[in-house]
N, C-alpha and C positions, 0 to 999 in steps of 0.2 A: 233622936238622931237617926237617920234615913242610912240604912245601907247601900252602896253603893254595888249593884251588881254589876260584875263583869260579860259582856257581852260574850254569848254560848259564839262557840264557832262552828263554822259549817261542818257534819260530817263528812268525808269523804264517802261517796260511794265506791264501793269497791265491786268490780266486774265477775260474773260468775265465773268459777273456769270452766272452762269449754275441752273436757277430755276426749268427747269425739275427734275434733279440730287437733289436737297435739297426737291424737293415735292415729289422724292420717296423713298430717305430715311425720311424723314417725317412716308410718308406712312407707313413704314416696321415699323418705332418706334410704330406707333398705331397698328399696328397689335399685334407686338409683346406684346403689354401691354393688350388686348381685348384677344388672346391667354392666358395667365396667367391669367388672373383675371376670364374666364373661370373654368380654369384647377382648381383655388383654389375657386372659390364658390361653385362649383362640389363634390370638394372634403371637405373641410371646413366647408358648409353653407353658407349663405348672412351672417347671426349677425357673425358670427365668421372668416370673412373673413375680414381684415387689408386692408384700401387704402396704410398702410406704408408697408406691407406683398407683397404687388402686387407689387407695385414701389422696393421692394429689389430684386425682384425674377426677372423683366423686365428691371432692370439696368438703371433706371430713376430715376426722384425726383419725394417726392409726390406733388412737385407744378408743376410740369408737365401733371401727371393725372388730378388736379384738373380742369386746363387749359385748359385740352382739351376734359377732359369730364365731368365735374364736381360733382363728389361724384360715390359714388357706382350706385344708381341708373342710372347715365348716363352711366357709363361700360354696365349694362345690355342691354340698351337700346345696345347699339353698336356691344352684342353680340348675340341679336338676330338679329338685321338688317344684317349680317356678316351671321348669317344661314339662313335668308331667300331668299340670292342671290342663296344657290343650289349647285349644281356642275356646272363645265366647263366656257367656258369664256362669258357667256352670263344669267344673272341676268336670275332666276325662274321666274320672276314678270313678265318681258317683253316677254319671252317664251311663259306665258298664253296669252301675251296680244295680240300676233301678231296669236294663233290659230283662231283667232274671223276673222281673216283678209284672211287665205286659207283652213279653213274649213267650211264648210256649213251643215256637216251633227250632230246636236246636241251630238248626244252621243257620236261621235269621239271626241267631244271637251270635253265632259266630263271625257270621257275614259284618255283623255289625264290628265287634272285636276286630276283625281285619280295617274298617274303616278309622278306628279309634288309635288302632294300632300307627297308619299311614300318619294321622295327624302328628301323635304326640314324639312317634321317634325321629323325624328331623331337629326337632328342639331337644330333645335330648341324647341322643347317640353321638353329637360333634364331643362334648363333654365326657359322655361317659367312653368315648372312644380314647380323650386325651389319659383321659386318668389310667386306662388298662395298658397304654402304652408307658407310660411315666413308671408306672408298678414295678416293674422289671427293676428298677435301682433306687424307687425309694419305698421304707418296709412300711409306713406312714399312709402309703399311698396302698401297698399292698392290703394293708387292714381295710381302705377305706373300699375297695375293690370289691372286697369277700364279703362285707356289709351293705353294700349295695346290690351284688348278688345274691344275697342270704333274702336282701329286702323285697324284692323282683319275683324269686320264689317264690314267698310267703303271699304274693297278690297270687300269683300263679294256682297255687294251691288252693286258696278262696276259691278260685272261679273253677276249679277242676272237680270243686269239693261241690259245689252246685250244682255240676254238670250229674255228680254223681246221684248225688239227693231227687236229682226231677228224673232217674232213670235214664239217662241221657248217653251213660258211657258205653262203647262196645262189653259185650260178654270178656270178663278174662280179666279187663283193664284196672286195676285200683289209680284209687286218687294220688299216691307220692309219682306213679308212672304220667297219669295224664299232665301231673302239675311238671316233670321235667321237660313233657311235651310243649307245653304251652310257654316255659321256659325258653326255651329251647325258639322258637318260633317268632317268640319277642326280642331277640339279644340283638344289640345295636349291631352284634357282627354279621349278623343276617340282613340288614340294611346294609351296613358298609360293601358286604358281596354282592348284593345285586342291585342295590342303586346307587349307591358311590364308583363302582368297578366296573359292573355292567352298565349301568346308565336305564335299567328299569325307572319305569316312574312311577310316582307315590298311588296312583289310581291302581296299576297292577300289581305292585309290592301289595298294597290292602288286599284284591281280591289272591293272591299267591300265598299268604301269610294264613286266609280263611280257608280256601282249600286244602291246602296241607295240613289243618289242622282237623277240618272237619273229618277226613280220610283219616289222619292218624287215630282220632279218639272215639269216633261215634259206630 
């Protein structure tokens, strides 16, 4: 007697996943959420600006935000790391870091630094100017202030600490002084006085930012 087989059924194929594809729209979601929360602390203020306000306007939940950046102060944090990459496809940060590598003549490297300088603090000085103002009343805000100047030095420092290493620094000058110079040079309140107030522009801000520092430290 013949057995009767049951006819096999198709397998399904199943599709690879594709985790490039889900890490760049990932990506795009956090942009899109760092964009807005921008646009509305800008516009709004810090205190008057909604984690549930951000999440309507970027088409998320605010357990989304929270997740992935945890309160307001983390947005901030992500929308200055977001303007201090600069223009084009290659991070500001790395830019300074590789002049140390084919330039030898200090004040080209400087001169550069003043150019670097021009780009990146109009994207980041609107921000980091809201947060120093907001500091005054909230203590959240105050820590987050002294952590992003703590974090500003410590570049500061890098690039002073190189100045020092290729012989670069005047007779007299150690690396914690040159690095409060360079500090000091960089602070969005030195844009705010003289291109928000005076109305300087970003081409002389860069070369006013490289001379003053070239004089102070070489």
């Amino acid at each position: 007697m013949r057995t009767l087989r049951r006819p096999r059924r198709a397998v399904k194929e199943t599709r690879p996943y594709d985790a490039r594809r889900r890490r760049e729209q990932a990506s795009l979601g956090r942009d899109r959420i760092v964009e807005v929360a921008e646009r509305q602390f800008l516009r709004a203020g810090y205190a008057n600006t909604t984690i549930a306000a951000i999440a309507d306007e970027a088409g998320v939940s605010v357990d989304t935000i929270y997740k992935s950046f945890g309160g307001k102060a983390g947005l901030i944090r992500a929308i200055r790391a977001r303007a201090l990459l600069g223009e084009g496809a290659v991070p500001a940060e790395q830019r300074s870091d590789a002049l140390h590598t084919r330039e030898h003549d200090p004040r080209q490297i400087i001169q550069r630094w003043g150019a670097l300088t021009a780009e990146v603090v109009p994207r980041a000085a609107p921000i980091l100017l809201l947060v120093r103002d907001a500091a005054g009343t909230d203590p959240e805000l105050r820590s987050l202030l002294e952590e992003l100047d703590a974090d500003r030095l410590r570049r500061m420092t890098s690039n002073a600490r190189r100045l020092h290493e290729a012989g670069h620094l005047r007779k007299g000058l150690g690396v914690a002084q040159a690095a409060e110079m360079l500090w000091t040079y960089s602070s969005p309140e030195l844009y705010e006085l003289l291109v928000l107030r005076r109305g300087m522009t970003l081409n002389n801000y860069g070369h006013f930012v490289a001379e003053a520092i070239s004089n102070a430290v070489l």
